[in-house]
N, CA, C and O of each residue as an XYZ file, in Angstrom:
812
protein
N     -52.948     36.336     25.523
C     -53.285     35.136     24.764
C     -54.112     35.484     23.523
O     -54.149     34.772     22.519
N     -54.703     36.517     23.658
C     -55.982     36.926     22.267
C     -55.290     37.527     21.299
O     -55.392     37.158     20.129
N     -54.344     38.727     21.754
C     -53.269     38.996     21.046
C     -52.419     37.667     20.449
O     -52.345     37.420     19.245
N     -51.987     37.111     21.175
C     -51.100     35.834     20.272
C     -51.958     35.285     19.038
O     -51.697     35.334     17.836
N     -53.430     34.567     19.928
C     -53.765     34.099     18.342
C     -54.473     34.855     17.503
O     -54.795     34.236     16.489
N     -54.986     36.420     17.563
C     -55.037     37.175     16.654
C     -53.452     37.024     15.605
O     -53.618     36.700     14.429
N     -52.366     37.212     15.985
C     -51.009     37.667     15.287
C     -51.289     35.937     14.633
O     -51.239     35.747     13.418
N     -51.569     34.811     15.590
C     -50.999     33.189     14.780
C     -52.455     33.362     13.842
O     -51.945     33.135     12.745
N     -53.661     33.566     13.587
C     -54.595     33.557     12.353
C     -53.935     34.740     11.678
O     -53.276     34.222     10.776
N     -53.756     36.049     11.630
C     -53.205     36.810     10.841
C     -52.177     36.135      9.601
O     -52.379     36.104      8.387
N     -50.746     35.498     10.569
C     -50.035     34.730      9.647
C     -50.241     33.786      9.040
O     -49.852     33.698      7.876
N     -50.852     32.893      9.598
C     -51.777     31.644      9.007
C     -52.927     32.309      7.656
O     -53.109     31.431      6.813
N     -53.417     33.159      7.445
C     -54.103     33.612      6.776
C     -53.468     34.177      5.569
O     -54.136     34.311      4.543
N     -52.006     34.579      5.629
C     -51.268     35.020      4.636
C     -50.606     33.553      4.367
O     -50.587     33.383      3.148
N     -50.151     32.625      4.935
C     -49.777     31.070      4.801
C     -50.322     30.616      3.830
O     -49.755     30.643      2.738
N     -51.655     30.047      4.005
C     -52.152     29.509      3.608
C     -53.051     30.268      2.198
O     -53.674     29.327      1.705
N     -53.323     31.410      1.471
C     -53.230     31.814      0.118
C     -52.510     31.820     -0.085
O     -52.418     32.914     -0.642
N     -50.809     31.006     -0.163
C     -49.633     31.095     -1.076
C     -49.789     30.630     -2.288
O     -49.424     31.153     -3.341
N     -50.446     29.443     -2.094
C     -50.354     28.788     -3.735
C     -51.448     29.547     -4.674
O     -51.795     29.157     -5.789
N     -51.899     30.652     -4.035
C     -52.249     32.062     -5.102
C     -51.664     33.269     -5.371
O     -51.993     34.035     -6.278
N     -50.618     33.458     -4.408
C     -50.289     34.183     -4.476
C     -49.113     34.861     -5.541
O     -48.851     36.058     -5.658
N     -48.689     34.067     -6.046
C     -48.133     34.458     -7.698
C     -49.072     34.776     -8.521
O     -48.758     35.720     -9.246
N     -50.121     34.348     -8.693
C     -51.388     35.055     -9.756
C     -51.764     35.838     -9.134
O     -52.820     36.141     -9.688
N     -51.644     36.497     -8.234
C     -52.657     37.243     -7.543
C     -51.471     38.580     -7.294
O     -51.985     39.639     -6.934
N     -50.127     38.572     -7.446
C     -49.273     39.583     -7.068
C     -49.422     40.797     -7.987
O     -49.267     41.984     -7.697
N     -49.969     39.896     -9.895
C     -49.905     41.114    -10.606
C     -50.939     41.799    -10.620
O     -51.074     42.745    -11.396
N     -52.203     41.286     -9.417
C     -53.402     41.506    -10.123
C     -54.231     42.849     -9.323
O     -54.759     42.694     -8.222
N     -54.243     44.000     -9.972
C     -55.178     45.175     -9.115
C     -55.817     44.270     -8.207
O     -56.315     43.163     -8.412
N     -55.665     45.222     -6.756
C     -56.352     44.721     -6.239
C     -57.807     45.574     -5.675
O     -57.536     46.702     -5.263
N     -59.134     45.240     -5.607
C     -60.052     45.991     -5.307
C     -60.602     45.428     -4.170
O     -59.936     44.564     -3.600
N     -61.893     45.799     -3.635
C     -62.496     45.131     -2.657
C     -62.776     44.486     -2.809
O     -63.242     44.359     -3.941
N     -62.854     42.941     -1.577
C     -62.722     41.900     -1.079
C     -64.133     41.475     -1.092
O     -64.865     41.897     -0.197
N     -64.770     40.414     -2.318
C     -66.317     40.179     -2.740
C     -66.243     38.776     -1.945
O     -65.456     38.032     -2.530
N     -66.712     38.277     -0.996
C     -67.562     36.982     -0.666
C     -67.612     36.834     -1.575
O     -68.013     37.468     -2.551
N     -66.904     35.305     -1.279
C     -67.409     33.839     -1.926
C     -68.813     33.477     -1.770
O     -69.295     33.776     -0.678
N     -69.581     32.901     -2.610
C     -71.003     32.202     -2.161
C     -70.922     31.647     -1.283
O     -69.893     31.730     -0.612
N     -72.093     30.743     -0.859
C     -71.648     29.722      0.653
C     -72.012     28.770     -0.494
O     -71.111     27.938     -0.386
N     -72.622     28.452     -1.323
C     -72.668     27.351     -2.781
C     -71.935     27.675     -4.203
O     -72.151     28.447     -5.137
N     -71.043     26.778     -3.912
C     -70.251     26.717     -5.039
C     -71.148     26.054     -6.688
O     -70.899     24.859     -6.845
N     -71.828     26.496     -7.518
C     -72.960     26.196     -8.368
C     -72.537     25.209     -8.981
O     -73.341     24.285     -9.109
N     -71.233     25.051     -9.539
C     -71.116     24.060    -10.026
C     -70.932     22.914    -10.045
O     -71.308     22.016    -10.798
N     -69.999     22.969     -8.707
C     -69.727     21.713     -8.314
C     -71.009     20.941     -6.735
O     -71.076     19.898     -6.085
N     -71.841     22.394     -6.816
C     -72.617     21.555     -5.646
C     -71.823     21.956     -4.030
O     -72.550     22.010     -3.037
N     -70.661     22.158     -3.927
C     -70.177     22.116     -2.845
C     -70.760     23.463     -1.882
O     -71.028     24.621     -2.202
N     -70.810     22.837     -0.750
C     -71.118     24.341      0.557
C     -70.342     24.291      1.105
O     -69.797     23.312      1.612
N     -69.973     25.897      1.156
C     -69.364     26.389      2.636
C     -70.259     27.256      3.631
O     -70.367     28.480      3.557
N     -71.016     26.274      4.770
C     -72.038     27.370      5.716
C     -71.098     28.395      6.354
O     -70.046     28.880      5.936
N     -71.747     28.574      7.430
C     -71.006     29.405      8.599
C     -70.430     28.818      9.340
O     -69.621     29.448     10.021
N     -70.554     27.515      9.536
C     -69.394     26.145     10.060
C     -69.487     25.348      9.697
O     -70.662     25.100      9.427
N     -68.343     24.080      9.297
C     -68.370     22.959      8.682
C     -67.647     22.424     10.552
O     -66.717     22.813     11.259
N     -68.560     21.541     10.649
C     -67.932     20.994     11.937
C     -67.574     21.698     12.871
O     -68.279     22.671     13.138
N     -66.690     21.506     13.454
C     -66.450     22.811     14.594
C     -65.686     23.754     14.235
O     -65.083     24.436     15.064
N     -65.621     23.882     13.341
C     -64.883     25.086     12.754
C     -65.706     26.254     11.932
O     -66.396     25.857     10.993
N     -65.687     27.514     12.187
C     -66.532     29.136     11.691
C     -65.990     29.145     10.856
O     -64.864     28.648     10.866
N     -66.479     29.672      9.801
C     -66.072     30.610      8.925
C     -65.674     31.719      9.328
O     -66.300     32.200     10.273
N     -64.401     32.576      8.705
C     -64.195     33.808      9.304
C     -63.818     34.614      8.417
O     -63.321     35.701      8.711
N     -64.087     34.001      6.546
C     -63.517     35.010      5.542
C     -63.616     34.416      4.544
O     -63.616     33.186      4.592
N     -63.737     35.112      3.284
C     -64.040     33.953      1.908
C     -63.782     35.251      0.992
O     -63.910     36.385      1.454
N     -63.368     34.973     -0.492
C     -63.154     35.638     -1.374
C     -63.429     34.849     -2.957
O     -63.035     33.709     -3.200
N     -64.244     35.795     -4.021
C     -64.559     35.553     -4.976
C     -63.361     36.500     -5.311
O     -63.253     37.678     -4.970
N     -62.341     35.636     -6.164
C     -61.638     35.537     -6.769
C     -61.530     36.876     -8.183
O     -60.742     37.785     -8.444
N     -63.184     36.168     -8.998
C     -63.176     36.625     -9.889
C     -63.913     38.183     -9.760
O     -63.480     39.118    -10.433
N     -64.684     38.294     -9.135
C     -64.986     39.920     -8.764
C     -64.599     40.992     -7.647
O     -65.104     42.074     -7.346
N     -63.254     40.112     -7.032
C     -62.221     41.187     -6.421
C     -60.950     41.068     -6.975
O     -59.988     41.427     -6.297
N     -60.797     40.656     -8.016
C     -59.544     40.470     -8.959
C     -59.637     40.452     -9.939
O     -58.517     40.490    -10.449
N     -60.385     40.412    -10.630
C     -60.817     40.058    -11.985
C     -60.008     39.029    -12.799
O     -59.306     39.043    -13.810
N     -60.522     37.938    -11.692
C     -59.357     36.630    -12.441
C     -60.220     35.364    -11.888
O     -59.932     34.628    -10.944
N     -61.206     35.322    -12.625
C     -62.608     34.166    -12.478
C     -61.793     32.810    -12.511
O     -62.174     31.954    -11.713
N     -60.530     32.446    -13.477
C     -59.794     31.563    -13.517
C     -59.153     30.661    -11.975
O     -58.722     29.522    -11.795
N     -59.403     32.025    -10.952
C     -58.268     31.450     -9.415
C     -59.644     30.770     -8.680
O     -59.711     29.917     -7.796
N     -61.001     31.696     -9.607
C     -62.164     30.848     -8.671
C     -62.153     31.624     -7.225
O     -62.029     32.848     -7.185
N     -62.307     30.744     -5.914
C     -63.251     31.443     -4.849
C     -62.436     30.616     -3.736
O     -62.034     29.460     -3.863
N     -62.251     31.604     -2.422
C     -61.544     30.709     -1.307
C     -62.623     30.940     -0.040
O     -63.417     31.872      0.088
N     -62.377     29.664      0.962
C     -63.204     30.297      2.323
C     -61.974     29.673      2.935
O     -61.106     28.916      2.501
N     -62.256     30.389      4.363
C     -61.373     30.066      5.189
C     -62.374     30.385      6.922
O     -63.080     31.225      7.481
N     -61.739     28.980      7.123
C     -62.545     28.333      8.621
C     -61.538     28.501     10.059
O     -60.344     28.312      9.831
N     -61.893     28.826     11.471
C     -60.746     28.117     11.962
C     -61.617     27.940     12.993
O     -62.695     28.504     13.181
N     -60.997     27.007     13.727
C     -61.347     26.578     15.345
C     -59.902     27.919     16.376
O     -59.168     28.853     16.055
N     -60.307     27.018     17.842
C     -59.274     28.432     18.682
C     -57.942     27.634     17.648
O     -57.327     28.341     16.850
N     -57.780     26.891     17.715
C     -56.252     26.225     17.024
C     -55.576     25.734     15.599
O     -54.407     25.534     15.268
N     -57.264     25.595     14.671
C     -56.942     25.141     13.775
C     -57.345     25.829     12.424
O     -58.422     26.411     12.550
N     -56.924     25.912     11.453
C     -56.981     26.849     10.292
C     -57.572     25.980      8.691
O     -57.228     24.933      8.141
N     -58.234     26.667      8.483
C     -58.301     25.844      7.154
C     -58.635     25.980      6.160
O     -59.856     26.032      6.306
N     -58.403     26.107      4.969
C     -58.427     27.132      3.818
C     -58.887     26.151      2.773
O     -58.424     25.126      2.273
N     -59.924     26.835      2.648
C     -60.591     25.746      0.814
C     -60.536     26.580     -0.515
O     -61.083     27.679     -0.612
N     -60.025     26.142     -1.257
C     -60.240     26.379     -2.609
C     -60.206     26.052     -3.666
O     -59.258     25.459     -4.181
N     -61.337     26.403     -4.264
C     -62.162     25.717     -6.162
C     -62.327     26.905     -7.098
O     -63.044     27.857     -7.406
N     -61.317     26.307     -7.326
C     -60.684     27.003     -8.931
C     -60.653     25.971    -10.542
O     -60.928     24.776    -10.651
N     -60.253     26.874    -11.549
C     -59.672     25.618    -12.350
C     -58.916     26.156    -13.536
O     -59.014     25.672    -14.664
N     -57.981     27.419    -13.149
C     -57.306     27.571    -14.298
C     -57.567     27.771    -15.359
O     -56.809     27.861    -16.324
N     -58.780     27.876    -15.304
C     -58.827     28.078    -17.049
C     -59.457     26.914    -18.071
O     -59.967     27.060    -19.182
N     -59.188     25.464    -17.128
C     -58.752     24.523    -17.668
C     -60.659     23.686    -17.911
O     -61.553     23.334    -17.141
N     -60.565     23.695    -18.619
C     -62.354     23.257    -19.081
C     -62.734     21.541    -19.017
O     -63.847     21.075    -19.262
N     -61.852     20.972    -18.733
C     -62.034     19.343    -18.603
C     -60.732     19.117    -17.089
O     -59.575     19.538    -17.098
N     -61.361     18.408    -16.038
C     -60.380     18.278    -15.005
C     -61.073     17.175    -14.546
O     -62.170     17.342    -14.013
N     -60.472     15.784    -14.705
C     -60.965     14.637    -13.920
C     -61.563     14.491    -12.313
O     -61.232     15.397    -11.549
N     -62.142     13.755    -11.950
C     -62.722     13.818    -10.638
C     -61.692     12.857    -10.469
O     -61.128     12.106    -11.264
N     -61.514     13.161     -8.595
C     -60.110     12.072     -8.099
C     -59.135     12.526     -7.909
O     -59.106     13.756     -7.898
N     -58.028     11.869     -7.697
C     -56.951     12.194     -7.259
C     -55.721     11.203     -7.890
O     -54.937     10.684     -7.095
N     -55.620     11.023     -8.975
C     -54.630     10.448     -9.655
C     -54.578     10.676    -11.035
O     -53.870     10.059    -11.832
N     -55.386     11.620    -11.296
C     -55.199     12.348    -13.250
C     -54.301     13.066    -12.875
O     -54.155     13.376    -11.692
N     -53.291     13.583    -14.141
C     -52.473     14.481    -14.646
C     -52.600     15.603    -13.852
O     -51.822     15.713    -12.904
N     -53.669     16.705    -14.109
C     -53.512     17.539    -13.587
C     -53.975     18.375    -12.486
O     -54.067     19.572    -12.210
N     -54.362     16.631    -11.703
C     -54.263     17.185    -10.073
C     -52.935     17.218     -9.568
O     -52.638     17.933     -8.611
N     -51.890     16.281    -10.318
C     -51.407     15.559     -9.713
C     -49.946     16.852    -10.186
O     -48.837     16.920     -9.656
N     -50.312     17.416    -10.930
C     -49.878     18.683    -11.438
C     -49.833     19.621    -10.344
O     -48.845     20.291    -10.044
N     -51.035     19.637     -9.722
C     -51.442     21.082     -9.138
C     -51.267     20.453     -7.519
O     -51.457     21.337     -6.683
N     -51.086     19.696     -7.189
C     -50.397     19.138     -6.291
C     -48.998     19.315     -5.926
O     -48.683     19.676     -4.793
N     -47.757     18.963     -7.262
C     -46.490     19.629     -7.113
C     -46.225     20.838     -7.512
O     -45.056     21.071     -7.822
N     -47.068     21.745     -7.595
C     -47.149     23.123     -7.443
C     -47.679     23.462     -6.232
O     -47.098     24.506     -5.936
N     -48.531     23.158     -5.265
C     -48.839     23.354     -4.013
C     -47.468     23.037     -3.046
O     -47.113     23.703     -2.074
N     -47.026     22.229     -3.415
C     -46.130     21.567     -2.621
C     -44.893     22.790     -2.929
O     -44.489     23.571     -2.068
N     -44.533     22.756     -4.008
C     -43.514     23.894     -4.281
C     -43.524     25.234     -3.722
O     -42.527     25.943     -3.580
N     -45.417     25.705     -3.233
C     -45.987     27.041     -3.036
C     -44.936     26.456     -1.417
O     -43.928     26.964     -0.927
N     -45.274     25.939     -1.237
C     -45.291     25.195      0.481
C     -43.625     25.755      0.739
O     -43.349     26.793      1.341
N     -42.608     24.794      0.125
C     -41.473     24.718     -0.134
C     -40.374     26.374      0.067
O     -39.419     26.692      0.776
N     -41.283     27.112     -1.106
C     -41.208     28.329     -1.484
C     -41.404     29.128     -0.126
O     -40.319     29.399      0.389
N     -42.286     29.487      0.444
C     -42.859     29.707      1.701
C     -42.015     29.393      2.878
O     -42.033     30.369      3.628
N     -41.259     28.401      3.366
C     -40.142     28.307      4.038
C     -38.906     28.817      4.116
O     -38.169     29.072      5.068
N     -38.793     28.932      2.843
C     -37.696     29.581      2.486
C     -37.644     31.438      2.400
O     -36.764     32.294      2.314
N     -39.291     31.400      2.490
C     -39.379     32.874      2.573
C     -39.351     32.861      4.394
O     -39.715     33.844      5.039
N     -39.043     32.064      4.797
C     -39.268     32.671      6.318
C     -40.776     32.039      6.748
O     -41.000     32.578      7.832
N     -41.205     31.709      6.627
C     -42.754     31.412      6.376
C     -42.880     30.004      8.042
O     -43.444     29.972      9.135
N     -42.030     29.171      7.286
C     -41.588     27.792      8.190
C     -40.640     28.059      8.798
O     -40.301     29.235      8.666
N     -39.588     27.037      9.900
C     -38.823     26.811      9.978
C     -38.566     25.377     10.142
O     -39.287     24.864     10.998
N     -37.708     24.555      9.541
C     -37.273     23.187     10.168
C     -38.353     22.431      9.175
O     -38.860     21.510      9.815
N     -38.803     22.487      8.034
C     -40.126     22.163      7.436
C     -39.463     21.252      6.667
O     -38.394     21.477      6.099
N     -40.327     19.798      6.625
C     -40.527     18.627      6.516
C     -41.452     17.332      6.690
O     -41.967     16.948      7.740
N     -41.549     16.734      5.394
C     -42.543     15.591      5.273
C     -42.350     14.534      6.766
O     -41.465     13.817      7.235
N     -43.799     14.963      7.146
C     -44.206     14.132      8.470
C     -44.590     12.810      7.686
O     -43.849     11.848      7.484
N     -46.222     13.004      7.193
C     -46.525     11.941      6.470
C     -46.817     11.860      4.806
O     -47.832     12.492      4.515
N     -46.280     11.345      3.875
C     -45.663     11.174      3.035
C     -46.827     11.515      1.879
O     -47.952     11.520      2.379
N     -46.803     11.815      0.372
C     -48.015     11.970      0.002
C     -48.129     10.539     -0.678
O     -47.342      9.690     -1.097
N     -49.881     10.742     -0.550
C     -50.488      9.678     -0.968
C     -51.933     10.232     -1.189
O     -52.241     11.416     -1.330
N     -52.948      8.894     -1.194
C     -54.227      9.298     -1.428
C     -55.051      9.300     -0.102
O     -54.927      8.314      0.624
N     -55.707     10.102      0.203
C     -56.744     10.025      1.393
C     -58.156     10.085      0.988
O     -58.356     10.880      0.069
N     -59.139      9.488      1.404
C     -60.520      9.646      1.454
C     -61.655     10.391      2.466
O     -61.515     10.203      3.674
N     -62.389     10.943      2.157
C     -63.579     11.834      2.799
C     -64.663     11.578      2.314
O     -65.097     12.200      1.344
N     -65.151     10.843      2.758
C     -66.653     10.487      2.269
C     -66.609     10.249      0.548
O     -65.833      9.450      0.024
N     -67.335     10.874     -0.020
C     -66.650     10.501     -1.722
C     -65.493     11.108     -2.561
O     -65.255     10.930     -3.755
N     -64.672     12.051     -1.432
C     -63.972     12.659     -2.045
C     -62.541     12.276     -2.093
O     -62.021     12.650     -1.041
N     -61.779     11.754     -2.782
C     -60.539     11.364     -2.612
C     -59.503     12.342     -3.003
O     -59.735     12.932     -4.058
N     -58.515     12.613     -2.443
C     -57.644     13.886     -2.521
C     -55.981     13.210     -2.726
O     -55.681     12.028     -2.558
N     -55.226     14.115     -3.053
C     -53.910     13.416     -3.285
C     -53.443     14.880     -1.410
O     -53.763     16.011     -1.045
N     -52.747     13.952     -1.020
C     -52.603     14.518      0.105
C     -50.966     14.257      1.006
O     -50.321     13.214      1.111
N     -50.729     15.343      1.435
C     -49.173     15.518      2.464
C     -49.138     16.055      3.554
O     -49.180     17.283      3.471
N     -49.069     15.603      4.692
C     -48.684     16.340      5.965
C     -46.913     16.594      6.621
O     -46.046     15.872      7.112
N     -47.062     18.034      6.274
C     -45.946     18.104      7.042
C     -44.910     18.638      8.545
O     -45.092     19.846      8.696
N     -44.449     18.372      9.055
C     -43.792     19.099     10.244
C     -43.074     20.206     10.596
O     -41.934     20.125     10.139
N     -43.317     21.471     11.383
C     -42.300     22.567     10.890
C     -42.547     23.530     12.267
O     -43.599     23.298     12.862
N     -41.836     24.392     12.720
C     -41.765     25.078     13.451
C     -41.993     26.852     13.337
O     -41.343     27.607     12.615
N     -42.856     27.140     14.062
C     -43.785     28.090     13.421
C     -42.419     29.725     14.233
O     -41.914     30.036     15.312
N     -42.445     30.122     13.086
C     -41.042     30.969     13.461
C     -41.353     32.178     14.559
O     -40.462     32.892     15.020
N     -42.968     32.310     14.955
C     -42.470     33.906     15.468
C     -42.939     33.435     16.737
O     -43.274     34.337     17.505
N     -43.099     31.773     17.339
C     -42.769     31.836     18.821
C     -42.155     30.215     19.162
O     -42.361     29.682     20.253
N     -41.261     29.441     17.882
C     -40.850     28.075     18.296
C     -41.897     27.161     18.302
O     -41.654     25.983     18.564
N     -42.907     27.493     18.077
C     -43.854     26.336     18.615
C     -44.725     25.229     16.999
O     -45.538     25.440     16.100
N     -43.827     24.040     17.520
C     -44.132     22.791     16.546
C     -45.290     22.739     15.843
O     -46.314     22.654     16.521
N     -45.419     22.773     14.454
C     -46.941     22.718     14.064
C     -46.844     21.825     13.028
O     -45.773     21.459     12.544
N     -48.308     21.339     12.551
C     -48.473     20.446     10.989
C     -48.537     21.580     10.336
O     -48.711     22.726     10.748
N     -48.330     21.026      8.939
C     -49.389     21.631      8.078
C     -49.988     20.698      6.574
O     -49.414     20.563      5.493
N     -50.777     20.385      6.838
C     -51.643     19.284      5.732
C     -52.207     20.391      4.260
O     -52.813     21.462      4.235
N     -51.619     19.442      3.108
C     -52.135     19.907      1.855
C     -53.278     18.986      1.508
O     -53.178     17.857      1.989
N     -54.075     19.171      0.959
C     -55.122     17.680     -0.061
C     -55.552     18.731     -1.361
O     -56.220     19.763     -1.293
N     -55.010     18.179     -2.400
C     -56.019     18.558     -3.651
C     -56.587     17.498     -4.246
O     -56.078     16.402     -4.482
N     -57.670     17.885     -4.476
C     -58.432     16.558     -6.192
C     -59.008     17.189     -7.120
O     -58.949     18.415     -7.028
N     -59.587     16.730     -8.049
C     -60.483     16.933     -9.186
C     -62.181     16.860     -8.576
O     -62.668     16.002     -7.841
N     -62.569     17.580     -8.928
C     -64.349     17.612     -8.352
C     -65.163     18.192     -9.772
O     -65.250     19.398    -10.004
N     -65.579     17.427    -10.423
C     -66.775     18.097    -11.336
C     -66.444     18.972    -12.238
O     -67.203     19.780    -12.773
N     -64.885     18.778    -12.495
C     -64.368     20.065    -13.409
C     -63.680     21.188    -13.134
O     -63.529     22.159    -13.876
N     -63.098     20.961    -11.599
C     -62.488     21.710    -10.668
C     -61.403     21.290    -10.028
O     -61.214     20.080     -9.900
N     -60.601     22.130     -9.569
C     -59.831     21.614     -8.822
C     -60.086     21.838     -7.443
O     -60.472     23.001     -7.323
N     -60.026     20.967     -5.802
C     -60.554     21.382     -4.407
C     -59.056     21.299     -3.704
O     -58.217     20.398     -3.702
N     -59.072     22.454     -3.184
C     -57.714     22.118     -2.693
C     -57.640     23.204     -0.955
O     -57.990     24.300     -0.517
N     -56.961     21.989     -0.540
C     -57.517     22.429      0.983
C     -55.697     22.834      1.883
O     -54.598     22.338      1.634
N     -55.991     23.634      2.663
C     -54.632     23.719      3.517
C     -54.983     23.681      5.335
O     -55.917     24.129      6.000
N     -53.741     22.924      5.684
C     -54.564     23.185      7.193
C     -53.371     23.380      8.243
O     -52.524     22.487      8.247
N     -53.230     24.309      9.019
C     -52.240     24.081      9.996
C     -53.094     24.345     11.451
O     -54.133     24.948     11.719
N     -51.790     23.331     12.493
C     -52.150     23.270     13.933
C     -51.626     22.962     14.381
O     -50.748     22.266     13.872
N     -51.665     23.185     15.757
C     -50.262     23.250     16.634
C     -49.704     21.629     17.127
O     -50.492     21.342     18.028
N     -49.004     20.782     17.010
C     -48.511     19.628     16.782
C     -49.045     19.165     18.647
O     -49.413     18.013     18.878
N     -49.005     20.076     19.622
C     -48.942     19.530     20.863
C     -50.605     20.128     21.430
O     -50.787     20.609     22.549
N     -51.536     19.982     20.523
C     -53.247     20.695     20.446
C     -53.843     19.178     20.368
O     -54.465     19.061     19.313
N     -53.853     18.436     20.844
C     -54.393     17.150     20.473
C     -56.480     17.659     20.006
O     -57.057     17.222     19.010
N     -56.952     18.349     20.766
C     -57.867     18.705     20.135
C     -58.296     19.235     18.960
O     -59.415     19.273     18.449
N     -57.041     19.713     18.547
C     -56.951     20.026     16.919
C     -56.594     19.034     16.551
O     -56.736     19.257     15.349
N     -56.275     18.197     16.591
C     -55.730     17.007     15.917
C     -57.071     16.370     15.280
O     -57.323     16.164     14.093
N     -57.929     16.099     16.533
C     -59.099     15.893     16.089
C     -59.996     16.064     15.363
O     -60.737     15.258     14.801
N     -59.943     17.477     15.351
C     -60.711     18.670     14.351
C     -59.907     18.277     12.748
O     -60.574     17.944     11.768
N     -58.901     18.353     12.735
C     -57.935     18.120     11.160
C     -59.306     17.427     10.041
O     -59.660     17.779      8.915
N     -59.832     16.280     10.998
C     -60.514     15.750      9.653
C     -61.857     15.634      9.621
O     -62.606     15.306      8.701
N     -62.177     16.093     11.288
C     -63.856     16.609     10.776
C     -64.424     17.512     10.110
O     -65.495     17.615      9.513
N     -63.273     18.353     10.360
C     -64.143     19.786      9.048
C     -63.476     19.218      7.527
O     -63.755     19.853      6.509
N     -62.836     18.337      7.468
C     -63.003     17.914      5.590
C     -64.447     17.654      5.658
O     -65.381     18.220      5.090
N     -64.408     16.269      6.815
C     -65.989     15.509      6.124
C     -66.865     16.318      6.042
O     -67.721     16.374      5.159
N     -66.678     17.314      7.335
C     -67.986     18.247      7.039
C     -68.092     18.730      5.613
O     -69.112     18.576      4.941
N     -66.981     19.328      5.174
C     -67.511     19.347      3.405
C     -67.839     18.242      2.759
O     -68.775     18.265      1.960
N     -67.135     17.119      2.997
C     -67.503     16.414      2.121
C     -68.912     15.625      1.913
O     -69.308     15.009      0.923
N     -69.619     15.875      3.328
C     -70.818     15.271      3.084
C     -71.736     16.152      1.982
O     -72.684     15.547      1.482
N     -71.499     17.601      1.560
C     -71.796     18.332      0.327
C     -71.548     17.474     -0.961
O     -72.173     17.738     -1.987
N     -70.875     16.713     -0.929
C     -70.372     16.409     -2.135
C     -70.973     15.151     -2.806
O     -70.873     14.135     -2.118
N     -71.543     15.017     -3.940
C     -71.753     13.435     -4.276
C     -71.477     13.051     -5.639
O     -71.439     14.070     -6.328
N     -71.267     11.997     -6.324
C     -70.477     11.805     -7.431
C     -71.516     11.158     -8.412
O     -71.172     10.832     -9.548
């Protein structure tokens, strides 16, 4: 069983950095710099758990890649559930707070495409919109958000996997989460470790 979910976080861990992983293919790669646990600009924390979920890995972007532009990822999981944050911003020096400007709503059908892309690499199987995108809320944070249904290829077994991005303070927050569809205790977990970030957050 430890073996299994060592191999299901392993893959889940390459999963979920896809929608970096085109900027990140050309980029030397050096050693792996921690993320802060405070993100300075936007205020946001990542402790050593947001809810019931550890931290188990984080990367500054810009001083193990030299690409300050992709910004900084952490990544949390419970025994079942996975969850990947990241605040970046392209480059891009003005980015609305919310979840219905241009270019969240941008970086949204590029997540979705990373997603898409990813199935087709073998990644999914059977992958499809469970629940449809729209807007969701977390305490003050509103996200443009999709959950979808898919079958996790290297043992059959049914899983979600939830996108949310928004605008935060000049940033983009963009979260990924998968878990096993028949884990009802992960089910649970799905949206306490947002709030847990989001109670970091205030507008």
């Amino acid at each position: 069983m430890a073996d299994a979910m060592r191999a299901f976080a392993a893959g889940l861990g390459l999963l979920l950095t896809l929608g970096l992983t085109s900027a990140l293919a050309q980029t030397p790669q050096g050693a792996q710099v921690p993320a802060p646990e405070r993100h300075l600009e936007t205020g946001l924390t990542f402790p050593a758990t947001l809810g019931p979920a550890r931290k188990v890995s984080s990367n500054d972007y810009g001083k193990s890649n030299n690409k300050p532009q992709l910004g900084f990822y952490w990544g949390y999981q419970t025994a079942q559930l996975t969850t990947s944050f990241y605040v970046y911003n392209f480059g891009i020096t003005s980015i609305a707070t919310g979840a219905g400007n241009n270019a969240v709503l941008q970086q949204f059908q590029q997540a979705q495409s990373d997603i898409d892309a990813g199935a087709k690499a073998g990644r999914y199987e059977q992958l499809q919109v469970s629940k449809a995108p729209g807007n969701c809320t977390f305490g003050t944070l509103t996200f443009r958000c999709v959950t979808y249904s898919a079958i996790r290829p290297t043992d059959k077994r049914p899983v979600f996997t939830r996108l949310l991005v928004a605008g935060y303070r000049n940033y983009f927050l963009k979260i990924r989460q998968d878990w096993p569809q028949d884990t009802p205790a992960a089910g649970r977990d799905v949206d306490a470790v947002v709030l847990s970030l989001a109670a970091s957050a205030t507008l």
